[in-house]
C-alpha positions in Angstrom: 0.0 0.0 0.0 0.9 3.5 -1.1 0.0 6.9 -0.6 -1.4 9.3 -3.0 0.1 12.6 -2.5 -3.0 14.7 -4.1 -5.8 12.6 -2.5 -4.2 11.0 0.1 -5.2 8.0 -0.2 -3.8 4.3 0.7 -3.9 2.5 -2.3 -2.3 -0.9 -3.7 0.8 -0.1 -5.4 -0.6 -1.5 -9.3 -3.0 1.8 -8.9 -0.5 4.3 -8.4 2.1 5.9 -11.1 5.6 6.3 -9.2 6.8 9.7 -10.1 10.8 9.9 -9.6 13.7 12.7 -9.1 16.9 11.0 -10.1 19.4 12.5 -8.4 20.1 14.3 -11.3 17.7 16.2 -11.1 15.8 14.7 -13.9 11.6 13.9 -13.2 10.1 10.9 -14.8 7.4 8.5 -14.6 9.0 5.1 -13.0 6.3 2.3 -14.6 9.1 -0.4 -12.3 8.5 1.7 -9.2 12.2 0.4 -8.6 14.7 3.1 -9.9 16.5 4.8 -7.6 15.8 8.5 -6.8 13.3 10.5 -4.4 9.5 9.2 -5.4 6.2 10.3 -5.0 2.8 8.2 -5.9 0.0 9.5 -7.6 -3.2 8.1 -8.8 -3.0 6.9 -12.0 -5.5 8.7 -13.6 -6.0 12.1 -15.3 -8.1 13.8 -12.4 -5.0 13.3 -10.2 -2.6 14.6 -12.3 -4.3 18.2 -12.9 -4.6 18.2 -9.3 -1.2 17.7 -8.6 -0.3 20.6 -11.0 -2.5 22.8 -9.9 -1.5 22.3 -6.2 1.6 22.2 -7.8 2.3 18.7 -5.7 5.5 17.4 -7.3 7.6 20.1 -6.5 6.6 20.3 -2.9 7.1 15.9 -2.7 10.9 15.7 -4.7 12.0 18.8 -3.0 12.6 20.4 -6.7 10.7 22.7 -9.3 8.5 21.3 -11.4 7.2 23.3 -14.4 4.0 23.3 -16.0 5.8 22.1 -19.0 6.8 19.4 -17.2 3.7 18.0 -15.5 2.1 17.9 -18.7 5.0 15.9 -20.3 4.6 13.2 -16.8 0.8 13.5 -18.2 1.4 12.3 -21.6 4.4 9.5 -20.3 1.5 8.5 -17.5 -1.0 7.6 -20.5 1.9 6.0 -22.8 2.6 3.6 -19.3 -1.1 2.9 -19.1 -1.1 1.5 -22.5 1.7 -0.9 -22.6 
């Protein structure tokens, strides 16, 4: 079990989209949940997602700044993951 960090929510790990900082700096969508960097879990749909950018979410959870630019990139990589 998980937490959401827009609903917070406990939720089995299959429902929730692992976002990661590497500690490069870099932000992407971890579809393992297993690469190393800071995470935060969010629900994997797209009601979650605008909520976390309009709280603006991400930045707050991986302790960097997240652009608008790139939540909506993590949006599109979220539904790419989906549909493997």
């Amino acid at each position: 079990m998980r937490k959401c960090i827009v609903s917070g929510e406990m939720k089995p790990k299959n429902q929730l989209i692992r976002v990661v900082r590497s500690p490069e700096g870099d932000i992407f969508i971890d579809p393992s949940g297993k690469k190393n960097g800071r995470g935060a879990y969010l629900t994997n749909d797209e009601e979650s997602f605008s909520s976390a950018k309009k709280k603006d979410a991400l930045s707050r959870h991986l302790k960097v700044q997240v652009t608008p630019e790139d939540y909506d990139r993590l949006g599109e990589e979220r539904v790419r993951v989906a549909n493997r």
